[in-house]
Structure formats: structure tokens, C-alpha cells
DSSP file (Angstrom, degrees, kcal/mol; ACC not computed):
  #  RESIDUE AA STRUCTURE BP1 BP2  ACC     N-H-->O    O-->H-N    N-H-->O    O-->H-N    TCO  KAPPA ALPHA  PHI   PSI    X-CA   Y-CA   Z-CA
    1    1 A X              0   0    0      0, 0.0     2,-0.3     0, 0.0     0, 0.0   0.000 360.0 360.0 360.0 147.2   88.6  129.0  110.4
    2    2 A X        -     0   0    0      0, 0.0     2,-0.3     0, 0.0     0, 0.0  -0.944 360.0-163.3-119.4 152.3   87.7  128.2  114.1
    3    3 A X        -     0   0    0     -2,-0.3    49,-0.1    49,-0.1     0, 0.0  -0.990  17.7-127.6-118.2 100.7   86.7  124.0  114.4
    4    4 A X  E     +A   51   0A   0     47,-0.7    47,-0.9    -2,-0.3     2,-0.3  -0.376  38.5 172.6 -56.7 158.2   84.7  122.8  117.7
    5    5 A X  E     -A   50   0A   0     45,-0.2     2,-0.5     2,-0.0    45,-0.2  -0.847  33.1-152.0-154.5 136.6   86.4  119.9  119.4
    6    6 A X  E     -A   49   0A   0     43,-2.3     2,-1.0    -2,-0.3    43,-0.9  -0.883  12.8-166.1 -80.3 104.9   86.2  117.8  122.5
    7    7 A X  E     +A   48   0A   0     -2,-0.5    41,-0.2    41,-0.2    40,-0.1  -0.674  11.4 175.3-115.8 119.4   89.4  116.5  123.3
    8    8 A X        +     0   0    0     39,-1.5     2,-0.2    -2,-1.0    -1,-0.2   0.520  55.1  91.5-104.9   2.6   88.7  113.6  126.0
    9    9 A X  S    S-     0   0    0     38,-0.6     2,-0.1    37,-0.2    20,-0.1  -0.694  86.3-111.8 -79.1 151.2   92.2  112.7  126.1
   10   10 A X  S    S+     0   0    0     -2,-0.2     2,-0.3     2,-0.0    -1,-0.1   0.147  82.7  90.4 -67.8   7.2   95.3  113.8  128.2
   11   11 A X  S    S-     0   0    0      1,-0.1    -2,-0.1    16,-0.1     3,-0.1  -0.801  83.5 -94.9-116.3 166.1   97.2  115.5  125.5
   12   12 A X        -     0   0    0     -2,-0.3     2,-0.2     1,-0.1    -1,-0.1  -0.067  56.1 -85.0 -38.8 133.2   97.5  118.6  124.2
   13   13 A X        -     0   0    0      1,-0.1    -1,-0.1    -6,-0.0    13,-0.1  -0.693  50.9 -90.1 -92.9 164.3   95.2  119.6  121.1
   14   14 A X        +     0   0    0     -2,-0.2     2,-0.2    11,-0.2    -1,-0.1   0.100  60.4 172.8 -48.9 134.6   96.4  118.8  117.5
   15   15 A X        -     0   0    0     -3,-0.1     2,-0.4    10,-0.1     3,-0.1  -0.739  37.7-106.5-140.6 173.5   98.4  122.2  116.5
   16   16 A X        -     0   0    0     -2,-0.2     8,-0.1     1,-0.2     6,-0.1  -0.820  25.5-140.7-119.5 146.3  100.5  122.8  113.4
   17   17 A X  S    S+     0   0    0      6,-0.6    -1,-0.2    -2,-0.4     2,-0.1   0.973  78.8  24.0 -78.0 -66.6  104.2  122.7  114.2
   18   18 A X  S    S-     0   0    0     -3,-0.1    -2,-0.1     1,-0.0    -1,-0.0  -0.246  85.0-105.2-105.2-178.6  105.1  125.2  112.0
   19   19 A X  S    S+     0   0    0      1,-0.2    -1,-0.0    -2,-0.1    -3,-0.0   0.987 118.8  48.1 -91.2 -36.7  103.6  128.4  110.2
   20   20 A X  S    S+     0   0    0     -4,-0.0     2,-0.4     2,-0.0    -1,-0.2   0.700  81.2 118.9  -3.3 -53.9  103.7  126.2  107.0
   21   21 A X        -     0   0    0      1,-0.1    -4,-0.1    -5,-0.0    -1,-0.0  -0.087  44.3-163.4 -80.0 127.7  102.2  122.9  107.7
   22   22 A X  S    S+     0   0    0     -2,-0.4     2,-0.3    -6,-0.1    92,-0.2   0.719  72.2  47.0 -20.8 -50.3   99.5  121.5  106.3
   23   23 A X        -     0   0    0     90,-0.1    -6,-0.6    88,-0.0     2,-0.3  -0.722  60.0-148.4-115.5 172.5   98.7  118.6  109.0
   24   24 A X        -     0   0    0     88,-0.5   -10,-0.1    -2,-0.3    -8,-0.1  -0.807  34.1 -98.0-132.6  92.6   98.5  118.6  112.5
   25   25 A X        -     0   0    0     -2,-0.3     2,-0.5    86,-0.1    86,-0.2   0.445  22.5-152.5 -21.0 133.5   99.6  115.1  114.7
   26   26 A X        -     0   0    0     84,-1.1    83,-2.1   -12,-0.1     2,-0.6  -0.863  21.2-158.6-100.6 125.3   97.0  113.0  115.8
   27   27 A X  B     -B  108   0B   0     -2,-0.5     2,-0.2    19,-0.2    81,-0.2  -0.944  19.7-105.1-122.5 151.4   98.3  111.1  119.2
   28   28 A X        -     0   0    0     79,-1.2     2,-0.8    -2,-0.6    79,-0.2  -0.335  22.0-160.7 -81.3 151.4   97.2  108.3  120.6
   29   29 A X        +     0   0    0     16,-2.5    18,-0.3    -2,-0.2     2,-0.2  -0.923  36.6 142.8-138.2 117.4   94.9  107.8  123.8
   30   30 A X        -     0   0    0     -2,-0.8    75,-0.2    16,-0.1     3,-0.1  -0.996  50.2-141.8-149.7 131.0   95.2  104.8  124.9
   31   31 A X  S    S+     0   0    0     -2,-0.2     2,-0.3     1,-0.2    74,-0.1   0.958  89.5  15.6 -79.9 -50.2   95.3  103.0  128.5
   32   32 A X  S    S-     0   0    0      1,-0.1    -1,-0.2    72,-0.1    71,-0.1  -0.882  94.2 -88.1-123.3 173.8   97.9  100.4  127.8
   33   33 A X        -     0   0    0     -2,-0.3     2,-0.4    -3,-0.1    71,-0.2  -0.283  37.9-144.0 -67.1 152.8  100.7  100.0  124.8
   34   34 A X  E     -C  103   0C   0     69,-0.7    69,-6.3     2,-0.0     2,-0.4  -0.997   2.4-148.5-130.0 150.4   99.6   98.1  121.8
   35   35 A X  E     -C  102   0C   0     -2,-0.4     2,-0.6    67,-0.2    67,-0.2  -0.975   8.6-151.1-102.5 113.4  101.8   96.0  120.0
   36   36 A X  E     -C  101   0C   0     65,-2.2    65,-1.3    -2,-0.4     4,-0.2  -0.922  12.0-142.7 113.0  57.2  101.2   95.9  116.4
   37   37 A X  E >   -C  100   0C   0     -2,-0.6     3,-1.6     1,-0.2    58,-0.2   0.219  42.9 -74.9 -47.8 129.0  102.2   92.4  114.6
   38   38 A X  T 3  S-     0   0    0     61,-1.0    -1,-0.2     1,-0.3    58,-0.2  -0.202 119.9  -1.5 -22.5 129.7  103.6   92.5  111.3
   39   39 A X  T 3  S+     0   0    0     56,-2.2    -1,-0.3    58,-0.4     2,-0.3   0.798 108.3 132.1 114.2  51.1  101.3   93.2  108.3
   40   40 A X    <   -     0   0    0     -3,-1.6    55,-2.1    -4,-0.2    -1,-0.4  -0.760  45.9-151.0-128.2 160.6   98.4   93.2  111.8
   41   41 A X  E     -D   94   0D   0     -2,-0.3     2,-0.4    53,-0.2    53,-0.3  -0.859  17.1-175.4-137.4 171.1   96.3   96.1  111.5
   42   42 A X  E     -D   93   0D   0     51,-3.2    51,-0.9    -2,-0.2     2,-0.4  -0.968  27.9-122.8-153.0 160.0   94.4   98.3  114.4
   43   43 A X  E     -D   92   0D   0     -2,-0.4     2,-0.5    49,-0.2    49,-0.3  -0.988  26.5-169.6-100.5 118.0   92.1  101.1  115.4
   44   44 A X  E     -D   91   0D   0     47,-1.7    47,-1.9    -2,-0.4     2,-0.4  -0.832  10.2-149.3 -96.4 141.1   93.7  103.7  117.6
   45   45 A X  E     -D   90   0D   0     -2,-0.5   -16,-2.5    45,-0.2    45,-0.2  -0.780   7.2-160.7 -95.3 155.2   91.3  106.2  119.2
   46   46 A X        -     0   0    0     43,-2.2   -19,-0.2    -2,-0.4   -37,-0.2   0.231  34.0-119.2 -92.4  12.4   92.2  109.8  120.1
   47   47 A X  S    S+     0   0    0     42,-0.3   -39,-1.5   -18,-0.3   -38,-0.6   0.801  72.5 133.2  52.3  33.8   89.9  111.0  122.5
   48   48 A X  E     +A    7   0A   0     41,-0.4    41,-0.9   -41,-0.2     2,-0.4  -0.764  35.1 179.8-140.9 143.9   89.1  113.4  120.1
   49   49 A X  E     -A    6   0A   0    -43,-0.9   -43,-2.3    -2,-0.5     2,-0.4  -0.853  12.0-179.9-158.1 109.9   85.7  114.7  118.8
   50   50 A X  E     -A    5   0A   0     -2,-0.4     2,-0.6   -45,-0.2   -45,-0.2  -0.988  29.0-152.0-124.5 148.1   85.0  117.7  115.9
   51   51 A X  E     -A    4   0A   0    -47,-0.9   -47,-0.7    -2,-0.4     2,-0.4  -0.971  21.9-160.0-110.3 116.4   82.5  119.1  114.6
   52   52 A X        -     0   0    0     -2,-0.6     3,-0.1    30,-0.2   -49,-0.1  -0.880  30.1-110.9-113.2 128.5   83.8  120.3  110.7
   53   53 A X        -     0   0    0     -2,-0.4     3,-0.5     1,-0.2     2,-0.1  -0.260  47.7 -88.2 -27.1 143.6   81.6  123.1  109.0
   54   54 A X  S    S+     0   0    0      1,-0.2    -1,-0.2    29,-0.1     3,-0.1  -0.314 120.6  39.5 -42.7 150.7   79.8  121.8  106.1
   55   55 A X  S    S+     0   0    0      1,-0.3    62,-1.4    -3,-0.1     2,-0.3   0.404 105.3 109.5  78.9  -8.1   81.8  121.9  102.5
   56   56 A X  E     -F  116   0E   0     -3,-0.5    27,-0.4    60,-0.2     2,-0.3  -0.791  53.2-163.0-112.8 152.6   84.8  120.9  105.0
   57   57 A X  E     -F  115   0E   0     58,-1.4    58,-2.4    -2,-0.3     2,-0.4  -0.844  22.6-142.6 -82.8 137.8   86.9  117.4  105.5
   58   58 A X  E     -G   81   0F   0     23,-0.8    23,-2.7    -2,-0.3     2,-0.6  -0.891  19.6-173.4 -65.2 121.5   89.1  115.7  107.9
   59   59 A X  E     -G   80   0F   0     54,-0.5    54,-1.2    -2,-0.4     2,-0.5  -0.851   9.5-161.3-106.1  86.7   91.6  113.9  105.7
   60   60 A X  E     -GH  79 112F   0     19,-3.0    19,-2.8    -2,-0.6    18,-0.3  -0.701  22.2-174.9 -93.2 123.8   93.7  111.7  108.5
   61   61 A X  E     - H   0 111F   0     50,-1.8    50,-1.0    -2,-0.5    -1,-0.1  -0.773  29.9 -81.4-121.5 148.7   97.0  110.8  106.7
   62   62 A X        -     0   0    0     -2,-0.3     2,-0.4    48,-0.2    -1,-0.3  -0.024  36.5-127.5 -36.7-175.0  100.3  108.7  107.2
   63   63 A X    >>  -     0   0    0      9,-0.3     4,-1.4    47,-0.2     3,-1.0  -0.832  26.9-141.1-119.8 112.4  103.3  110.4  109.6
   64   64 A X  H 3> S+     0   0    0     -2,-0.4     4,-2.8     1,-0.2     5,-0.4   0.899  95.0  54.0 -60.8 -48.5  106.4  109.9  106.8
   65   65 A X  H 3> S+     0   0    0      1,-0.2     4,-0.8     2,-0.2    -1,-0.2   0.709 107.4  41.2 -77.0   9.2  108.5  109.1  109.5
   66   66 A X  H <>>S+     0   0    0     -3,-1.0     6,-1.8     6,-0.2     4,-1.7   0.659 120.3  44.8-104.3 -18.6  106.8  106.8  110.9
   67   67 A X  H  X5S+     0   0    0     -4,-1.4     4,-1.7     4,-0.2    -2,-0.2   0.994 122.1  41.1 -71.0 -46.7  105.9  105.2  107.4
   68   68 A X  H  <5S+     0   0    0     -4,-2.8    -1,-0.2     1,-0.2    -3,-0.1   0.783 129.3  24.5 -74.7  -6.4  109.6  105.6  106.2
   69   69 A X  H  <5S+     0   0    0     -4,-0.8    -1,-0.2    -5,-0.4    -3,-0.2   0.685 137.6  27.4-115.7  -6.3  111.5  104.6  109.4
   70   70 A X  H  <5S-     0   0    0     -4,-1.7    29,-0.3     2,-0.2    -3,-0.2   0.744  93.7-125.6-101.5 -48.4  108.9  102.2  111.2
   71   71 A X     << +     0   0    0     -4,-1.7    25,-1.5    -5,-1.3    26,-0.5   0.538  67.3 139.0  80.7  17.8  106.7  100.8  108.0
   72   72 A X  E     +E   95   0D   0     -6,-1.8    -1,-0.3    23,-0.2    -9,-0.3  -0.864  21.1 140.0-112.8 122.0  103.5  102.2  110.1
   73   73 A X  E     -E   94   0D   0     21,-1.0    21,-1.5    -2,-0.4   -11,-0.1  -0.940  52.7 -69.0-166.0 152.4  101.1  103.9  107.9
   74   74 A X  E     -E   93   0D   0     -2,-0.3    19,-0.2    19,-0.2    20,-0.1   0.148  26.4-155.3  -5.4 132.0   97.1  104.5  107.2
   75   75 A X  S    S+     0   0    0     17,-1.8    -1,-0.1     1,-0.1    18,-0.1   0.796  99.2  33.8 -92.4 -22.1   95.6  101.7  106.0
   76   76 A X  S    S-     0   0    0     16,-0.4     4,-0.1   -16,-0.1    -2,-0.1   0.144  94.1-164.3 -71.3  -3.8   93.0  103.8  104.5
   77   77 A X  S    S+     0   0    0      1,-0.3   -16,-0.2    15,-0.2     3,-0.1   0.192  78.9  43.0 -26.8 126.1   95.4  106.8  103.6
   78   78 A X  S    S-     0   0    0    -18,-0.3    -1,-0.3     1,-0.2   -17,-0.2   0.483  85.6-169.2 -84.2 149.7   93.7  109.1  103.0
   79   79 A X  E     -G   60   0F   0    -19,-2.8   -19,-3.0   -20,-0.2     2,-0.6  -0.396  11.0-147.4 -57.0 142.5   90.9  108.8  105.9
   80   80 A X  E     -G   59   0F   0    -21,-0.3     2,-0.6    -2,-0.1   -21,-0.2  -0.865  15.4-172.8-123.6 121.7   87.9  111.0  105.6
   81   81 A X  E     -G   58   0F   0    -23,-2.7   -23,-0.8    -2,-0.6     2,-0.1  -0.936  28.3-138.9 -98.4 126.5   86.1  112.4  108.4
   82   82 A X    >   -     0   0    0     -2,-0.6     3,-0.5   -25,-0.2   -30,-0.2  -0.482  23.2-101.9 -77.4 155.3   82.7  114.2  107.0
   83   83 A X  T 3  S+     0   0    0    -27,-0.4   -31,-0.1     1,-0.3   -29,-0.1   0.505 121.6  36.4 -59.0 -10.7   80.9  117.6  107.9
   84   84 A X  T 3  S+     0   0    0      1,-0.1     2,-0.9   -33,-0.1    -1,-0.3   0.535  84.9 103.8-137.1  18.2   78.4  115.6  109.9
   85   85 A X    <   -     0   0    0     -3,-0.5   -35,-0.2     1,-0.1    -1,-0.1  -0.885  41.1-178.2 -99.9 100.5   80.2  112.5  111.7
   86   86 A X        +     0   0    0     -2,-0.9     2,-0.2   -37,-0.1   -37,-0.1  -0.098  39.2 107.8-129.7  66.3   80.7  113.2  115.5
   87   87 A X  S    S-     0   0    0    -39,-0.1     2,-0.4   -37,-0.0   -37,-0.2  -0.809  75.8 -60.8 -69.2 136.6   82.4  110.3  116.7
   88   88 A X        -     0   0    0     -2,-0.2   -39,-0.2     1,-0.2   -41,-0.1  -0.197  47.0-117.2  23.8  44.8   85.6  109.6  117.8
   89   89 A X        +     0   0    0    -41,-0.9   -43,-2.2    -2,-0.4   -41,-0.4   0.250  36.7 176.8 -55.4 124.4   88.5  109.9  115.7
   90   90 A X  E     -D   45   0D   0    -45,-0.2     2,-0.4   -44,-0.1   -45,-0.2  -0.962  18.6-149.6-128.3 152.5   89.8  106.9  115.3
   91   91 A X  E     -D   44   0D   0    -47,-1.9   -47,-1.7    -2,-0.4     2,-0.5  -0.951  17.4-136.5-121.5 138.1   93.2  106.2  112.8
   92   92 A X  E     -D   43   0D   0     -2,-0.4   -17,-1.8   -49,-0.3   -16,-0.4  -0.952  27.2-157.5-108.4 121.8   93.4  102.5  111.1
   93   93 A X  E     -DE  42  74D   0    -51,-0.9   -51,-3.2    -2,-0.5     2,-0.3  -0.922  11.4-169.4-128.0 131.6   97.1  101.7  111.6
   94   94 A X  E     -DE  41  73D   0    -21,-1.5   -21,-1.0    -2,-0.4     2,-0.7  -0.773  11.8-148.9 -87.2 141.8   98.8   99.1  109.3
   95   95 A X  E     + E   0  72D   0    -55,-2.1   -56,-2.2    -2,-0.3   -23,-0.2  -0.999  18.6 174.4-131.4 135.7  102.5   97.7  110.0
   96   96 A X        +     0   0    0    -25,-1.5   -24,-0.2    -2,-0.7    -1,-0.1   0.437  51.0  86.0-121.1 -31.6  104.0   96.9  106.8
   97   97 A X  S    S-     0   0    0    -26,-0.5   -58,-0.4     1,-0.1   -26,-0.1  -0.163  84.4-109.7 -68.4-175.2  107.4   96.0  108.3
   98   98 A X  S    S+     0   0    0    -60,-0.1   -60,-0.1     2,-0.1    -1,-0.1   0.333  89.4  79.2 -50.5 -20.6  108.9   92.7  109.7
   99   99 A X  S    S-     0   0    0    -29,-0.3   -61,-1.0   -62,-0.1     2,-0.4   0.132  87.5-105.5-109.8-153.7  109.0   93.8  113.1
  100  100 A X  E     -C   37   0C   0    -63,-0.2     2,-0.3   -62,-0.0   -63,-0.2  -0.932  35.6-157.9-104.5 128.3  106.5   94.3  116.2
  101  101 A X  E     -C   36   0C   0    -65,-1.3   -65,-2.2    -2,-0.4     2,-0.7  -0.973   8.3-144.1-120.1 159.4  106.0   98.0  116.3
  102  102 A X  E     -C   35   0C   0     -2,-0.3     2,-0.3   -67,-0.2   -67,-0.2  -0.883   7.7-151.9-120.6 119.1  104.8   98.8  120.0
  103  103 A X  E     -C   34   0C   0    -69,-6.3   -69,-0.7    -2,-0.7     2,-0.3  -0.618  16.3-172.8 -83.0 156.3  102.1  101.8  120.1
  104  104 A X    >   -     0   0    0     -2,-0.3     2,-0.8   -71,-0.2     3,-0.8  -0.970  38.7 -78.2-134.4 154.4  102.2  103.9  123.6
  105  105 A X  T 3  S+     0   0    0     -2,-0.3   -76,-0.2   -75,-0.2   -72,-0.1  -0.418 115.3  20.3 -34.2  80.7   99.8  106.7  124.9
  106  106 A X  T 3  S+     0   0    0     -2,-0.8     2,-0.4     1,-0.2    -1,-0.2  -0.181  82.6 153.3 131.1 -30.7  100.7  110.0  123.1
  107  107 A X    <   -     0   0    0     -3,-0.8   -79,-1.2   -79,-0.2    -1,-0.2   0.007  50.6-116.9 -29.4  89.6  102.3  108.7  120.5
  108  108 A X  B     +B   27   0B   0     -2,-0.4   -81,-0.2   -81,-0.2    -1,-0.1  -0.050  52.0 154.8 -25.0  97.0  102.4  110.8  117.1
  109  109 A X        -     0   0    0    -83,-2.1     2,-0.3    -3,-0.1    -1,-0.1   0.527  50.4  -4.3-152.3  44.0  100.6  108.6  114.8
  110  110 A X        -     0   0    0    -84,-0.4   -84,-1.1   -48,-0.1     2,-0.3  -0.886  67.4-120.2-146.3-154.0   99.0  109.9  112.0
  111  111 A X  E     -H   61   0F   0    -50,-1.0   -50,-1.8    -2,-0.3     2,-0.4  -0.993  17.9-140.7-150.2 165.0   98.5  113.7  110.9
  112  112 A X  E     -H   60   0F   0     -2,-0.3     2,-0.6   -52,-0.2   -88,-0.5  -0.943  15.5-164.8-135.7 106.1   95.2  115.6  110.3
  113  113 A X        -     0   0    0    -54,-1.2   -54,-0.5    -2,-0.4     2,-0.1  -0.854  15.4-135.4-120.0 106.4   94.6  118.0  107.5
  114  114 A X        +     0   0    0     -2,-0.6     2,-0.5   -92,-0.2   -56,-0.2  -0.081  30.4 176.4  10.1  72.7   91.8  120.6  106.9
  115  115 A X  E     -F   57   0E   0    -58,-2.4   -58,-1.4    -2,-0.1     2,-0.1  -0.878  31.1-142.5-140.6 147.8   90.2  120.7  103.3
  116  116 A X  E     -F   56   0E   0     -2,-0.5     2,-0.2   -60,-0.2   -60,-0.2  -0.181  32.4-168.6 -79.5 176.9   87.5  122.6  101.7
  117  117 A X        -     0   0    0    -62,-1.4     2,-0.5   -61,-0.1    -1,-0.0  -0.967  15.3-133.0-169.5 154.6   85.7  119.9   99.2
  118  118 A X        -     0   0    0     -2,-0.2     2,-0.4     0, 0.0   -63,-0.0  -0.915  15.2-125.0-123.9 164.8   83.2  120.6   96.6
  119  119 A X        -     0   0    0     -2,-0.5    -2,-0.0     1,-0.1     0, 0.0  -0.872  31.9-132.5 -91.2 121.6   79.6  118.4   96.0
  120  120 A X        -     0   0    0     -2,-0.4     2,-0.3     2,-0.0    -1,-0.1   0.146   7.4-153.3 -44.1-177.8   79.3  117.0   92.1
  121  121 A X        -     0   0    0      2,-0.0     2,-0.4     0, 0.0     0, 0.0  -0.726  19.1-140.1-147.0 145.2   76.5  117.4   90.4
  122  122 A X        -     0   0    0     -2,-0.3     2,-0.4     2,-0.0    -2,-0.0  -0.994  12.3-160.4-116.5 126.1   76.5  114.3   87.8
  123  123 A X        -     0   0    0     -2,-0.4     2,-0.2     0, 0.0    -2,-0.0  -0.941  20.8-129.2 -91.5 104.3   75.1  115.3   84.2
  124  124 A X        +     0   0    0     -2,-0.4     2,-0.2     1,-0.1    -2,-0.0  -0.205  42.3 155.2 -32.0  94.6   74.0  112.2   82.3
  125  125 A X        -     0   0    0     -2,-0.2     3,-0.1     1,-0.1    -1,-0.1  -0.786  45.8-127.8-132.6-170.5   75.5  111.8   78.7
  126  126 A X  S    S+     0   0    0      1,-0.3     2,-0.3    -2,-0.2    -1,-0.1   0.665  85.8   6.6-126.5   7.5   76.4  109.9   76.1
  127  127 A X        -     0   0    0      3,-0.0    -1,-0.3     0, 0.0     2,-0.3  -0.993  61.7-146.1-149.7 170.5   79.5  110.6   75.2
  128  128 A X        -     0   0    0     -2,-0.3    -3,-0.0    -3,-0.1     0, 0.0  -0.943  45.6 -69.5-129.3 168.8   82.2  112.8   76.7
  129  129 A X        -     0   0    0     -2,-0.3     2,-0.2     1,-0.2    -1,-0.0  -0.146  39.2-122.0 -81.8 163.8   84.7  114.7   74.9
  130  130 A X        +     0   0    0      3,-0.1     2,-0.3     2,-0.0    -1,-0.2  -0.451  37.4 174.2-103.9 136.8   87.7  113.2   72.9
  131  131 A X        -     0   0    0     -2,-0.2     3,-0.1     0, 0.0     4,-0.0  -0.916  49.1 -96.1-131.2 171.3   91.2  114.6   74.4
  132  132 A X  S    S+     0   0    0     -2,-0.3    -2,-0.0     1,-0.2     0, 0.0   0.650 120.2  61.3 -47.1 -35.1   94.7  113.4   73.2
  133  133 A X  S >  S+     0   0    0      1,-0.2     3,-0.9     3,-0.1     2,-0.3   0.930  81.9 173.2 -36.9 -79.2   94.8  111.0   76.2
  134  134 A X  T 3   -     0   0    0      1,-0.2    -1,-0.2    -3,-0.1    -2,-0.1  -0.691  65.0 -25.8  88.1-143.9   91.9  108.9   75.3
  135  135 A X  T 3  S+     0   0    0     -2,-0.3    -1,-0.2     2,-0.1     2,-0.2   0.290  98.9 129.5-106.4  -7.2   90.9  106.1   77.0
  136  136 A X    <   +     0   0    0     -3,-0.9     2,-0.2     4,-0.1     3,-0.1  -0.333  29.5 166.9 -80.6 154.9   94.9  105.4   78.2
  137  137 A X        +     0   0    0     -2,-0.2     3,-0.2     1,-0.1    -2,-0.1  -0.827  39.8  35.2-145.5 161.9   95.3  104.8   82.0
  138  138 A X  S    S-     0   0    0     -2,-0.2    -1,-0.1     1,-0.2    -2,-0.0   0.732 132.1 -17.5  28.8  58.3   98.0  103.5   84.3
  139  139 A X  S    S+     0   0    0     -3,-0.1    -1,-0.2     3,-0.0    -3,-0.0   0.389  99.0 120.8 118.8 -12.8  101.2  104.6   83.1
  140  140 A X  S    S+     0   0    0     -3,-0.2    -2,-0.1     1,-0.2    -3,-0.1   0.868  71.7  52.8 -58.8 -40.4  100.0  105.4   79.7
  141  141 A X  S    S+     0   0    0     -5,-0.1    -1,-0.2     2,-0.0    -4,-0.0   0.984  96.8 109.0 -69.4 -46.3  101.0  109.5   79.7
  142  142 A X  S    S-     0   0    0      1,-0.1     2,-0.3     2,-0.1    -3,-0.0   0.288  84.1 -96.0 -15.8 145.4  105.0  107.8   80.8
  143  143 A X              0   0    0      1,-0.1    -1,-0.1     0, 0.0    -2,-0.0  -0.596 360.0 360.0 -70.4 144.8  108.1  107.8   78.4
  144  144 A X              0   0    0     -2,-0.3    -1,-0.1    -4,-0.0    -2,-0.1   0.458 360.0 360.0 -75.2 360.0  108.3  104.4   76.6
């Protein structure tokens, strides 16, 4: 699938590391570092600008190393870019640790994954059918 983009940033565009992955790093483009207070939250922009086929999503998702070895992750995890939004890409970055974590220009911090999506249609009833499950939620299906 080919994707327009404008990339108004100095880096390189988002590429999949390997013939496997799913996401593709998002860096940040940014003029000076931002420092990033415990449990403080941020927008970082990327200078970068797509236009997604209709039926298509952006899904912008955590980095696992930076969530498991920083505490830096989505705050929105995941984010959703729509077929028809062409603004900015911007990533809403949480710090969940203790520490100051200090963002710099280029910096890997999120990842960006591709996904087909389908539109409901909602049918209007008044009851829906009875499965073994029921009505249990949050933890219910679990061994006792």
C-alpha cells in the first residue's frame, strides 16, 4: 500500500526495521530538548503529515523500551489518526516514572502502525443473544 506524506522534519521517514514489524518509529522534531517532569505530560510533533486511504488508520503506540526502561509511554495508547485528518502528527507523551526524562530532536518515541478498519452499521434491538458468558465482565472468564 503506497501512503502520501510530507515530512517537514530533518529525519529520515518512518521505515519498518525489519521484514516483520508491524510499527514504524515516530521521532521527534523539535528545536530544543524537552524535559518531561514526572507523571507531566506533553505533545511532541513530528514534522510529519499523511494522507491514509479511506477504510485505513494510524494507530500511534508506546515504544516498549522506552515504556519498560524509561516509564515513557502514550498517554492515549492507542492514538488514532483518521482517513481524513491532515495535520501534524503529534504523539501525547506521559512519564510515569520518578525521574525527569529529557526528550531531544530525533528521538524514537512512539511507533506508528498501519490498519485496515471496518465502519458499523448499528441494528436497533431488544435483546441480544444469551451466550455462556452473560453479562460477566472484568476478570469474570479467569480461574477462581
Amino acid at each position: 500500500m503506497q501512503i502520501k506524506i510530507i515530512n517537514k522534519s530533518s529525519h529520515e521517514l518512518p521505515h519498518y526495521e525489519t521484514i516483520a514489524s508491524a510499527g514504524m518509529d515516530l521521532r521527534a522534531n523539535i528545536t530544543t530538548a524537552v524535559t518531561l517532569k514526572p507523571l507531566g505530560r506533553t505533545i511532541v510533533k513530528t514534522g510529519l503529515f499523511i494522507e491514509l486511504p479511506v477504510g485505513y488508520e494510524a494507530q500511534v503506540r508506546p515504544r516498549s523500551g522506552l515504556a519498560a526502561k524509561k516509564g515513557i509511554t502514550v498517554l492515549n495508547a492507542p492514538g488514532t489518526i483518521d482517513a481524513d485528518y491532515r495535520g501534524e502528527i503529534g504523539v501525547i507523551l506521559v512519564n510515569l516514572s520518578n525521574e525527569d526524562f529529557i526528550i531531544e530532536n530525533g528521538e524514537r518515541i512512539a511507533q506508528l502502525i498501519i490498519s485496515k478498519h471496518e465502519r458499523a452499521e448499528w441494528i436497533e434491538v431488544r435483546e441480544l443473544s444469551e451466550t455462556s458468558r452473560g453479562e460477566g465482565g472484568f476478570g469474570s472468564t479467569g480461574v477462581k
